[in-house]
HTML snippet that shows the backbone in 3Dmol.js (N, CA, C, O; Angstrom):
<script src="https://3Dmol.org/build/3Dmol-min.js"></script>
<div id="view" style="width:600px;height:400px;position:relative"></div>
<script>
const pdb = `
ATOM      1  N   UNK A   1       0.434  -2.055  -8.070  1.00  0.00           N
ATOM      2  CA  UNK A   1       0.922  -3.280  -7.489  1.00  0.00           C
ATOM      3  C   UNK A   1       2.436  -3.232  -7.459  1.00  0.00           C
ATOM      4  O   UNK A   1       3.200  -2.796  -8.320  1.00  0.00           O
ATOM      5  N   UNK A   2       2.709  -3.782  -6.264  1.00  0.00           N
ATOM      6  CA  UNK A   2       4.589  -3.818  -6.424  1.00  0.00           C
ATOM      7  C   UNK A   2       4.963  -5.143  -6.898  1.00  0.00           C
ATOM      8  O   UNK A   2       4.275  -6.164  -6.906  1.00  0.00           O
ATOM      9  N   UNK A   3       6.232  -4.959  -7.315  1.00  0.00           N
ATOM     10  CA  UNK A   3       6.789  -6.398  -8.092  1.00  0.00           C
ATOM     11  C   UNK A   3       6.605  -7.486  -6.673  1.00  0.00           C
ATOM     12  O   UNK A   3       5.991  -8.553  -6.677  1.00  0.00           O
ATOM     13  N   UNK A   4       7.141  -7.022  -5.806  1.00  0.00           N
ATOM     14  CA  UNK A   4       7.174  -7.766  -4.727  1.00  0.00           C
ATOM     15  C   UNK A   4       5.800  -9.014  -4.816  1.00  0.00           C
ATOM     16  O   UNK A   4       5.608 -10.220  -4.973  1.00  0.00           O
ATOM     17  N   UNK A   5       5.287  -8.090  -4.656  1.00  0.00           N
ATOM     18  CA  UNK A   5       3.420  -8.869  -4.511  1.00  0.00           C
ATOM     19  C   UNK A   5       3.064  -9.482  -5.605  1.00  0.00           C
ATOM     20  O   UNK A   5       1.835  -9.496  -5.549  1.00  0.00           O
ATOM     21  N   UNK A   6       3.352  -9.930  -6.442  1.00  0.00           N
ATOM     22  CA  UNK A   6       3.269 -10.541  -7.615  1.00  0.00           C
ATOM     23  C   UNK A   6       3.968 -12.064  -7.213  1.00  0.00           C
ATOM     24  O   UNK A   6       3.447 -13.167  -7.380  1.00  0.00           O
ATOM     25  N   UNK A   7       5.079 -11.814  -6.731  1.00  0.00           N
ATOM     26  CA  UNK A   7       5.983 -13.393  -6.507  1.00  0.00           C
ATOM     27  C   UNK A   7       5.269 -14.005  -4.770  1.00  0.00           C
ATOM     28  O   UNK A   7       5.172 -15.173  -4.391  1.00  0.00           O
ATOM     29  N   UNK A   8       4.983 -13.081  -4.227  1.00  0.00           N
ATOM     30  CA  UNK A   8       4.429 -13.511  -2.996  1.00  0.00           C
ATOM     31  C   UNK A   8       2.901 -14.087  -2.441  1.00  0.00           C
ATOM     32  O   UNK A   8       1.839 -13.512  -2.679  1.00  0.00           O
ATOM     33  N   UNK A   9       3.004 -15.015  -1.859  1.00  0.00           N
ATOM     34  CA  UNK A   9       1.437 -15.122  -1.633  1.00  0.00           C
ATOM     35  C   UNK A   9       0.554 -14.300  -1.123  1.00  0.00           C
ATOM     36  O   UNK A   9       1.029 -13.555  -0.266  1.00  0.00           O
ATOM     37  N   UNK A  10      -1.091 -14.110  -1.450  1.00  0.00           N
ATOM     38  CA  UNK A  10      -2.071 -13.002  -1.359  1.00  0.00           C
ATOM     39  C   UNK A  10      -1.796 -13.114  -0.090  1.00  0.00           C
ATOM     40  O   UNK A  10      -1.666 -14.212   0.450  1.00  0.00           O
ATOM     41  N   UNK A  11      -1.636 -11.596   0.742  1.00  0.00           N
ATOM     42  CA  UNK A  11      -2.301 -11.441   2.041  1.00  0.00           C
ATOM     43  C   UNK A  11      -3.729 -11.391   2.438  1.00  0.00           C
ATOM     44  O   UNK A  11      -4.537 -10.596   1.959  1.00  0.00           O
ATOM     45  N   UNK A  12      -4.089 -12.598   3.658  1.00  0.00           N
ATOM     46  CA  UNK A  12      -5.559 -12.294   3.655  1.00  0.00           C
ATOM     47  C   UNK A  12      -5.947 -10.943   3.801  1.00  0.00           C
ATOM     48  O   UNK A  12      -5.451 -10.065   4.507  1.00  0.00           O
ATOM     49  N   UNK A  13      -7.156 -10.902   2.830  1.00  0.00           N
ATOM     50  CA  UNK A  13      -8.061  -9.827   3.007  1.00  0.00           C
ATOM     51  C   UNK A  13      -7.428  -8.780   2.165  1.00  0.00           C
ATOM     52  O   UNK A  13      -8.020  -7.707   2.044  1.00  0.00           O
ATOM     53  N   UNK A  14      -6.380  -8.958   1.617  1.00  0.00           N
ATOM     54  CA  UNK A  14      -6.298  -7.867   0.186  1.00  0.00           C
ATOM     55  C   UNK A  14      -6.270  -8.238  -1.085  1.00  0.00           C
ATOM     56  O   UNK A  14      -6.241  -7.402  -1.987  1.00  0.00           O
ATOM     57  N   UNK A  15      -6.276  -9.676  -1.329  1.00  0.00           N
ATOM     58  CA  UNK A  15      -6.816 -10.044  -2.776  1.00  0.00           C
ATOM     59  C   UNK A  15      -8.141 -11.333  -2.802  1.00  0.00           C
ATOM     60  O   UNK A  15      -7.901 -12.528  -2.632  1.00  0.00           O
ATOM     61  N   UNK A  16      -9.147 -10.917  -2.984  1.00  0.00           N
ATOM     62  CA  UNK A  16      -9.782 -12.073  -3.106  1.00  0.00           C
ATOM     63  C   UNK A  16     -10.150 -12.515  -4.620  1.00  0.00           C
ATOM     64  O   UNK A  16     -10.686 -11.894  -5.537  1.00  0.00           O
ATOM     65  N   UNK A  17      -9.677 -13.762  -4.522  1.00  0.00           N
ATOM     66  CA  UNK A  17      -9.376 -14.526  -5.992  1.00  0.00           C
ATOM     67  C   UNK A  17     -11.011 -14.734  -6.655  1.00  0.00           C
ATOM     68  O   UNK A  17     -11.467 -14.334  -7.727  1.00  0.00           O
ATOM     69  N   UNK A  18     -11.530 -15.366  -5.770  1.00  0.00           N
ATOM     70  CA  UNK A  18     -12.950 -15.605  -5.967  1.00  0.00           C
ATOM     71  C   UNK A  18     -13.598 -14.474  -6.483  1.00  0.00           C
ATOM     72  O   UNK A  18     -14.013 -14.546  -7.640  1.00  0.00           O
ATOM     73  N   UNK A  19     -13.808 -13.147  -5.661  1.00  0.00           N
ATOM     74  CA  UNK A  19     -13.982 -11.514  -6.762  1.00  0.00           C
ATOM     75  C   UNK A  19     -13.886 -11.429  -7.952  1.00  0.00           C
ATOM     76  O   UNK A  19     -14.741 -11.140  -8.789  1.00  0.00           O
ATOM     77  N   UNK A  20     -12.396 -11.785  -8.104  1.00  0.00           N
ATOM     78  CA  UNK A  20     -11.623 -11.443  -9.650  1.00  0.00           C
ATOM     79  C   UNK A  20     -12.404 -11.584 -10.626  1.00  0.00           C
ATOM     80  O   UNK A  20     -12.616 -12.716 -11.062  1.00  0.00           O
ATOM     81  N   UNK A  21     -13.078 -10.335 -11.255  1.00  0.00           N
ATOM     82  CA  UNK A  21     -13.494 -10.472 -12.353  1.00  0.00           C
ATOM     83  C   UNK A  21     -13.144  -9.630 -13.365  1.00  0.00           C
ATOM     84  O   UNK A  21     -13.922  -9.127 -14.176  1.00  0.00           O
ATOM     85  N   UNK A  22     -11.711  -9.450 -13.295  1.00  0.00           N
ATOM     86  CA  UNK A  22     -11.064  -8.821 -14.289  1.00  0.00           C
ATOM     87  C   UNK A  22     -10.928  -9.698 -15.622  1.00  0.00           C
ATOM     88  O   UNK A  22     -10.777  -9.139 -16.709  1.00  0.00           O
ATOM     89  N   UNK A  23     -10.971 -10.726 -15.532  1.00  0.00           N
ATOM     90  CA  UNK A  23     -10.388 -11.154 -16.847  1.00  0.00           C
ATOM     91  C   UNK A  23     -11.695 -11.059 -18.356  1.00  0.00           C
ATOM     92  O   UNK A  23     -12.903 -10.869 -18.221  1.00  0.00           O
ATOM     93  N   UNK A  24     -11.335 -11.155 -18.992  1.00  0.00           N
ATOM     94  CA  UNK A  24     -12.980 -10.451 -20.494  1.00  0.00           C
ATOM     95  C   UNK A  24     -12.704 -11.136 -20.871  1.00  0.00           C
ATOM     96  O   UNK A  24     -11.531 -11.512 -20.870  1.00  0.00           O
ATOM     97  N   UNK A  25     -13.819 -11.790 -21.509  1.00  0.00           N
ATOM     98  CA  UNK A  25     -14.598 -13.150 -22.343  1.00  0.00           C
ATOM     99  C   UNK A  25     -13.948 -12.650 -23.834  1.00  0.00           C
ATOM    100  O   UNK A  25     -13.258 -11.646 -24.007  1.00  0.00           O
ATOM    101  N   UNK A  26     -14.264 -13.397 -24.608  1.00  0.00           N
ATOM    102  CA  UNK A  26     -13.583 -14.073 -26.105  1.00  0.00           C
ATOM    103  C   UNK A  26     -14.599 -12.769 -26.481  1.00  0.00           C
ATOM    104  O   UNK A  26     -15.650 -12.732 -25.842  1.00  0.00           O
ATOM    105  N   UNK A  27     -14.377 -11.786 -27.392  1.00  0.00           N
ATOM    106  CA  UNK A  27     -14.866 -10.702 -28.134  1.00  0.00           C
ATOM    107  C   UNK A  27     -16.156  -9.736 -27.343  1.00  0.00           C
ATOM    108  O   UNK A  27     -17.337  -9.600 -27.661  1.00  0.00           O
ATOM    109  N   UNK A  28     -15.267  -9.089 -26.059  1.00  0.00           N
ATOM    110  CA  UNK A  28     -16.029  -7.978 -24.998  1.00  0.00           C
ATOM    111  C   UNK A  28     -15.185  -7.021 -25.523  1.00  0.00           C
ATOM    112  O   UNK A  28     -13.957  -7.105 -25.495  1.00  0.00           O
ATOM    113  N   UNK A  29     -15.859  -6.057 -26.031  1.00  0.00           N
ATOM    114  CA  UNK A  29     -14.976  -5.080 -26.124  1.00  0.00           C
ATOM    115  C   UNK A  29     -15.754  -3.837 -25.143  1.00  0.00           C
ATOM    116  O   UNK A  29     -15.644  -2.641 -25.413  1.00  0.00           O
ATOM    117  N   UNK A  30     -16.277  -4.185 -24.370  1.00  0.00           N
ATOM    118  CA  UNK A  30     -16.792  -3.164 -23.028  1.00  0.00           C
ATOM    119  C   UNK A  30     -15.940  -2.929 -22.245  1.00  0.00           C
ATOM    120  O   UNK A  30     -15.197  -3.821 -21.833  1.00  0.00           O
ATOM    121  N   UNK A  31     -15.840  -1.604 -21.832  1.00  0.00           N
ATOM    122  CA  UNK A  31     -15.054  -2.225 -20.142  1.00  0.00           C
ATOM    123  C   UNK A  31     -15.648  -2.480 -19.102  1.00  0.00           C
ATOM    124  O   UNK A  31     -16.873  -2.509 -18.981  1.00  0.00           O
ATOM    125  N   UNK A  32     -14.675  -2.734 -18.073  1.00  0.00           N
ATOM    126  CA  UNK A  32     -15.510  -3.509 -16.905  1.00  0.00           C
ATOM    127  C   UNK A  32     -16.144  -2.473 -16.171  1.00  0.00           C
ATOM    128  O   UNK A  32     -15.675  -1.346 -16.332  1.00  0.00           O
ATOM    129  N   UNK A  33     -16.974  -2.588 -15.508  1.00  0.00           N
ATOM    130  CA  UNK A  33     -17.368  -1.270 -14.976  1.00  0.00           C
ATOM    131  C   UNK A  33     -17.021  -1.615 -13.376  1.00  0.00           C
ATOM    132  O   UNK A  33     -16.988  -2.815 -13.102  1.00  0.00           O
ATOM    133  N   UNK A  34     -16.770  -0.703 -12.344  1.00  0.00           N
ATOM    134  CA  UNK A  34     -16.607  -1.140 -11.235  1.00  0.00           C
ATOM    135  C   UNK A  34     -17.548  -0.845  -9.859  1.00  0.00           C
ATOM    136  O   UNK A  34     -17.271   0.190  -9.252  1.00  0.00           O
ATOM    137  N   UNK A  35     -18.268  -1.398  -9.510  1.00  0.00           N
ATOM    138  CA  UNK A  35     -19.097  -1.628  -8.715  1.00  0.00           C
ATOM    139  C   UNK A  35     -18.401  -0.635  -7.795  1.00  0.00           C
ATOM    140  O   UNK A  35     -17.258  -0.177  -7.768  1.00  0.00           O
ATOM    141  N   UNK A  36     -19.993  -0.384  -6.705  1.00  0.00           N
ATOM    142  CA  UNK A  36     -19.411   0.699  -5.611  1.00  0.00           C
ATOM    143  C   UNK A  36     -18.276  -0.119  -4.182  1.00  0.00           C
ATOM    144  O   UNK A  36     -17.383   0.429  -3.536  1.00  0.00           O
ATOM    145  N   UNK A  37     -18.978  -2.109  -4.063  1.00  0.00           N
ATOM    146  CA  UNK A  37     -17.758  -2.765  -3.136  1.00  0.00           C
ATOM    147  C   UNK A  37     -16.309  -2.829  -3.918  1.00  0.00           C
ATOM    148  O   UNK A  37     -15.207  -2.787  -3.372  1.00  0.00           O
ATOM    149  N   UNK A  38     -16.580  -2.943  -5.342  1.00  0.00           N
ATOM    150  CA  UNK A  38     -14.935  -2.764  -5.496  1.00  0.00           C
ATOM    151  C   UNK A  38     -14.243  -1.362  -5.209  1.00  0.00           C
ATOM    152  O   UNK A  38     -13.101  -1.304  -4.753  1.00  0.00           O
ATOM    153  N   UNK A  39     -15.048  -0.170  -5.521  1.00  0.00           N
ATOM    154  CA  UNK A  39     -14.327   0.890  -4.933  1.00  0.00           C
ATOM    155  C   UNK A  39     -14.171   1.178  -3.601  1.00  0.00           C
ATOM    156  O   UNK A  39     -13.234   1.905  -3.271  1.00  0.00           O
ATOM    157  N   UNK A  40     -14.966   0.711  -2.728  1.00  0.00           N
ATOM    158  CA  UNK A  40     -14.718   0.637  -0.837  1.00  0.00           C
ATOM    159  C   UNK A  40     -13.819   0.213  -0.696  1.00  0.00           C
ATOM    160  O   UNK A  40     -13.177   0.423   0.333  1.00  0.00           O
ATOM    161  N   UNK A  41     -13.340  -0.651  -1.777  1.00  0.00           N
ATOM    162  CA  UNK A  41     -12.319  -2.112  -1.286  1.00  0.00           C
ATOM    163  C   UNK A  41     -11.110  -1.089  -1.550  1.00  0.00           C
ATOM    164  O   UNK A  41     -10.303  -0.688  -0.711  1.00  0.00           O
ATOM    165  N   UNK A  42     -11.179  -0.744  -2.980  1.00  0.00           N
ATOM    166  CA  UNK A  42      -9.813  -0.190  -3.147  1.00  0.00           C
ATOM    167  C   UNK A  42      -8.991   1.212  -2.323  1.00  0.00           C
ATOM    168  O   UNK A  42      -7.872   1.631  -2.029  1.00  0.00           O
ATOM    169  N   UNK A  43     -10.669   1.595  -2.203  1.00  0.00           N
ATOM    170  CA  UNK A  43     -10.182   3.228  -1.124  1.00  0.00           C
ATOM    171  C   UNK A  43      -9.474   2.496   0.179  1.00  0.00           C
ATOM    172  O   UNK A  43      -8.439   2.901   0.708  1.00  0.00           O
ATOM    173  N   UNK A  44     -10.129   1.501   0.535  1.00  0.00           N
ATOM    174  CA  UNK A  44      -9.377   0.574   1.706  1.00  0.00           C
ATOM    175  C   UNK A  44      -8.420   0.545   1.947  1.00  0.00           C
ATOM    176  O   UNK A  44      -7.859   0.915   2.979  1.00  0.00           O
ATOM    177  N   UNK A  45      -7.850  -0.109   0.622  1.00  0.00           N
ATOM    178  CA  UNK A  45      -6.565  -0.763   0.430  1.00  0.00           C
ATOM    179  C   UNK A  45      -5.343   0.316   0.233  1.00  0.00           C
ATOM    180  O   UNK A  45      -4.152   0.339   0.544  1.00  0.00           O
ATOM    181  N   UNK A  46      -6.274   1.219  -0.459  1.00  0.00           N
ATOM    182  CA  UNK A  46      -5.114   2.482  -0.353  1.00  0.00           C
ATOM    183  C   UNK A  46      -4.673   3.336   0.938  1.00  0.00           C
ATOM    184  O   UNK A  46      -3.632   3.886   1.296  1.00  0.00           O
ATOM    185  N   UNK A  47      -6.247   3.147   1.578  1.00  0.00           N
ATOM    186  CA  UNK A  47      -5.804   3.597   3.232  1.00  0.00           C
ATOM    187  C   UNK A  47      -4.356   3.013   4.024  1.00  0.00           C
ATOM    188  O   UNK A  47      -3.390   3.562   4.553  1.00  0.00           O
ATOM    189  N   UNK A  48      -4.762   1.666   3.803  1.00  0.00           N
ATOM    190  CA  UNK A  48      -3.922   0.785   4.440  1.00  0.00           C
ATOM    191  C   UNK A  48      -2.301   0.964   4.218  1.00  0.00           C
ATOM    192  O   UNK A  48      -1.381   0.936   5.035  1.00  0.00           O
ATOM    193  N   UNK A  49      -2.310   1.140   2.942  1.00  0.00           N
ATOM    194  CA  UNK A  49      -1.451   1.265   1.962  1.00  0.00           C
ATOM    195  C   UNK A  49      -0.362   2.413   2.688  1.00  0.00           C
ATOM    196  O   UNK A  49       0.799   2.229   3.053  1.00  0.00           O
ATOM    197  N   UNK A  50      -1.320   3.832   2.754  1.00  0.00           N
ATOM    198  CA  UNK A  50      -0.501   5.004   2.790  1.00  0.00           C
ATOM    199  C   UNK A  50      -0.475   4.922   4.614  1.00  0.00           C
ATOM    200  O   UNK A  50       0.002   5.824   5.301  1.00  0.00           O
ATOM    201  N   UNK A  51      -0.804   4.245   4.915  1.00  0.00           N
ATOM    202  CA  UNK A  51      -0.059   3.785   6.910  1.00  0.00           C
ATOM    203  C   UNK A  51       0.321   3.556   6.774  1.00  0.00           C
ATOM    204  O   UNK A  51       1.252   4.189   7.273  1.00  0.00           O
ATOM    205  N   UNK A  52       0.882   2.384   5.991  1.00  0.00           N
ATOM    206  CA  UNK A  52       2.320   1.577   6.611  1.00  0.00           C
ATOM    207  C   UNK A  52       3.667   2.068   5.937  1.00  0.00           C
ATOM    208  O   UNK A  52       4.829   1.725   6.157  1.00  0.00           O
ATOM    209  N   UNK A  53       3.066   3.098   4.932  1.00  0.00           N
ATOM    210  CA  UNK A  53       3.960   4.239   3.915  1.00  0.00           C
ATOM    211  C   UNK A  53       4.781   5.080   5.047  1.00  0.00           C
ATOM    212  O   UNK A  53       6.003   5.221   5.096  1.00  0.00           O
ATOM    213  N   UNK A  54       3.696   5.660   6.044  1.00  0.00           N
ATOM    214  CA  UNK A  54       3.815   6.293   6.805  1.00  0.00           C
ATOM    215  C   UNK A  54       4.437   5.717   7.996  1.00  0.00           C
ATOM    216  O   UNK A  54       5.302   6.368   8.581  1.00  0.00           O
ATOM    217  N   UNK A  55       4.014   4.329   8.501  1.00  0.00           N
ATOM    218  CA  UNK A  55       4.805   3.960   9.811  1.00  0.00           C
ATOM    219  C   UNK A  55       6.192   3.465   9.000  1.00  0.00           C
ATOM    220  O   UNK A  55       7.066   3.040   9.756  1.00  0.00           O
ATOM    221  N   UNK A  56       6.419   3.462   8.001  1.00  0.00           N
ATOM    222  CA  UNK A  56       7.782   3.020   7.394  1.00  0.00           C
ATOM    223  C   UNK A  56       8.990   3.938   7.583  1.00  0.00           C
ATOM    224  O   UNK A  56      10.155   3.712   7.908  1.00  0.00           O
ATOM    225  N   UNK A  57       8.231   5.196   7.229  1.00  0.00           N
ATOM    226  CA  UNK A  57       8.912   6.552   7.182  1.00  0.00           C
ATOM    227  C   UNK A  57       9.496   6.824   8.257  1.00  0.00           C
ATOM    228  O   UNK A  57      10.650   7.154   8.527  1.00  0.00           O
ATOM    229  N   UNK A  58       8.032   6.551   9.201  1.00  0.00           N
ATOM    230  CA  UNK A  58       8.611   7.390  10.730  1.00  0.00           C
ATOM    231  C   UNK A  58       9.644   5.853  11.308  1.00  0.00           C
ATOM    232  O   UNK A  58       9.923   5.970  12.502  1.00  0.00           O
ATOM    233  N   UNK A  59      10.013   4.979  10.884  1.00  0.00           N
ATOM    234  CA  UNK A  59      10.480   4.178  11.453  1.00  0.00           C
ATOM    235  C   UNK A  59      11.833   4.451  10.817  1.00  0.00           C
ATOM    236  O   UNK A  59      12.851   4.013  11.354  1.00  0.00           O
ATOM    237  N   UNK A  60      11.878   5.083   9.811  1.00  0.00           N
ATOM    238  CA  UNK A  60      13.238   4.999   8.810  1.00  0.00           C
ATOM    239  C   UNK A  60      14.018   6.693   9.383  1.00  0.00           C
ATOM    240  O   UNK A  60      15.218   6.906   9.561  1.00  0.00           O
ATOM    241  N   UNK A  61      13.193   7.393   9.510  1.00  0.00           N
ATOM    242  CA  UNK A  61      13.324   8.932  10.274  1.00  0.00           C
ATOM    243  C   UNK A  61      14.043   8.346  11.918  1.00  0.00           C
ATOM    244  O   UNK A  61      15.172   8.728  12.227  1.00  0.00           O
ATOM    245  N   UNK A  62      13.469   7.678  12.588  1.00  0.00           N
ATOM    246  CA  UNK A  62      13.975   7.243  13.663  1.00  0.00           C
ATOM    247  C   UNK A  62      15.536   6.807  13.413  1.00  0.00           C
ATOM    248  O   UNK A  62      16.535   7.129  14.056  1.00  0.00           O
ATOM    249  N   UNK A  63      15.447   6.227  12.622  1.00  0.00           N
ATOM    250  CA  UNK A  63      16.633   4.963  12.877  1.00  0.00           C
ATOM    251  C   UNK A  63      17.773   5.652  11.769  1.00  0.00           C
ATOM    252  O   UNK A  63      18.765   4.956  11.550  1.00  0.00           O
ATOM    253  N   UNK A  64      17.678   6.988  11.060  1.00  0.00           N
ATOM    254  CA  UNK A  64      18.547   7.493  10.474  1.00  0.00           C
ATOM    255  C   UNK A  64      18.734   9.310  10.825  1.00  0.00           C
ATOM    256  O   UNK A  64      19.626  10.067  10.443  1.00  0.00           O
ATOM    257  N   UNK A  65      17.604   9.578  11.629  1.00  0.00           N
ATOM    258  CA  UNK A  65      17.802  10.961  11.824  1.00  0.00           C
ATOM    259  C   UNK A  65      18.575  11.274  12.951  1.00  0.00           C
ATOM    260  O   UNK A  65      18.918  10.296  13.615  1.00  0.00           O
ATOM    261  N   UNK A  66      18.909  12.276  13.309  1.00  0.00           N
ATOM    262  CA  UNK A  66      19.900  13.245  14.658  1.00  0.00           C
ATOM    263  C   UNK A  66      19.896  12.586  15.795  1.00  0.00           C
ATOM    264  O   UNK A  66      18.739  12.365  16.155  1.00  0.00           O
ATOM    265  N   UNK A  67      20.666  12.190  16.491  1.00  0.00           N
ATOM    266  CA  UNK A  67      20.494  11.940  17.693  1.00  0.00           C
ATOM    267  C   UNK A  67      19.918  13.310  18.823  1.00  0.00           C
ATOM    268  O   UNK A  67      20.042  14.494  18.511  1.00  0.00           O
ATOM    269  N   UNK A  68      19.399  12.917  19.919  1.00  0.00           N
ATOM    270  CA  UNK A  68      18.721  14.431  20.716  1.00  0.00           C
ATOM    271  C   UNK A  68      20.166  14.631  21.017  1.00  0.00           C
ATOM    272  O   UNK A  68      20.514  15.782  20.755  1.00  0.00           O
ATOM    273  N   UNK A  69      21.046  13.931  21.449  1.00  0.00           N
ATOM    274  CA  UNK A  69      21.976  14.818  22.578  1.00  0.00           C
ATOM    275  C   UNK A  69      23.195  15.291  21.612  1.00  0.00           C
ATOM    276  O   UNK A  69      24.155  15.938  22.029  1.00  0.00           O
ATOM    277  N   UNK A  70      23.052  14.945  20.481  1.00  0.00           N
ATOM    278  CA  UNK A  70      23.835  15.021  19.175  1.00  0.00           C
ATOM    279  C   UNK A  70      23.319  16.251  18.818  1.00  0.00           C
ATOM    280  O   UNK A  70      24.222  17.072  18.656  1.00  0.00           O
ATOM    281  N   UNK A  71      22.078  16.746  18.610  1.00  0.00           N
ATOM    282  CA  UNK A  71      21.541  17.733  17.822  1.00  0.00           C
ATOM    283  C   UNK A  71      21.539  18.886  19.086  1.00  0.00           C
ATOM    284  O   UNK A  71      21.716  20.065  18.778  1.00  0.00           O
ATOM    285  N   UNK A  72      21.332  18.508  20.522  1.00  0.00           N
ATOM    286  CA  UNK A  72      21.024  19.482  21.680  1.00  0.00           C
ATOM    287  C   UNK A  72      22.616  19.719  21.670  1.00  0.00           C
ATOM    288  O   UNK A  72      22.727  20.944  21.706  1.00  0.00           O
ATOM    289  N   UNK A  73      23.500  19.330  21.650  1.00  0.00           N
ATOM    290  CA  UNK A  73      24.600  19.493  21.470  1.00  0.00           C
ATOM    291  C   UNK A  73      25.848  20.338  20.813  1.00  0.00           C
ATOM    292  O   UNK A  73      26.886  20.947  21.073  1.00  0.00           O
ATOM    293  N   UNK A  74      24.950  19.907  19.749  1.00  0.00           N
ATOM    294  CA  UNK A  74      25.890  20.684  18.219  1.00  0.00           C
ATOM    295  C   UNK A  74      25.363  22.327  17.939  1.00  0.00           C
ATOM    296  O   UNK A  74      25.878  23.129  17.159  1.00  0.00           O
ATOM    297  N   UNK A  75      24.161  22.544  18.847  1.00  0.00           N
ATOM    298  CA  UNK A  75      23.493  24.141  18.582  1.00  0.00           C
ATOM    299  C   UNK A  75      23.748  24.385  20.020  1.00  0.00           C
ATOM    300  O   UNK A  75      23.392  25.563  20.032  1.00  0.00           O
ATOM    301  N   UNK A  76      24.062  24.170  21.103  1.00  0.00           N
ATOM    302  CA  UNK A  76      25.349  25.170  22.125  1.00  0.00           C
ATOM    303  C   UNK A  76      26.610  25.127  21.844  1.00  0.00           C
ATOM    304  O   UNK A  76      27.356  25.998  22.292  1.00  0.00           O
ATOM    305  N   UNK A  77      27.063  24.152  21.085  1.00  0.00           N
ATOM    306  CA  UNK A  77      28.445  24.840  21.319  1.00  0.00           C
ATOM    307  C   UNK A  77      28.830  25.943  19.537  1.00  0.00           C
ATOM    308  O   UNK A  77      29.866  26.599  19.429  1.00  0.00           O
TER     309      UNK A  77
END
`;
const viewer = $3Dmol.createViewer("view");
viewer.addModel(pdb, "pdb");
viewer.setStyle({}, {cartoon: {color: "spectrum"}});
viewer.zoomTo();
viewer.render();
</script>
């Protein structure tokens, strides 16, 4: 989790409160075990996760890398 998302409100469809059954009763010393929808959910979320990782990148590569006529430029002369 990022700090960010902690102070911000849930985005639909990546935290559902109602789910939450993380929290353990007064003397459980089990752990929780995690069902196969919580792991769909989380492989999900990590999908999601490592796109916008990725459209971040290529957006940050754009807007800080070589210009073409800068780079076509600088290897003729």
């Amino acid at each position: 989790m990022k700090l960010l998302e902690m102070f911000d409100a849930p985005v639909n469809g990546m935290q559902d409160v109602n789910a939450d059954n993380s929290k353990p009763t007064y003397r459980t010393s089990r752990k929780t075990k995690l069902t196969l929808k919580q792991i769909r959910k989380l492989r999900r979320m990590l999908d999601v996760r490592n796109y916008e990782k990725q459209k971040y990148l290529g957006n940050v590569r754009k807007q800080y890398g070589a210009k073409p006529e800068q780079a076509a430029g600088g290897a003729a002369a």
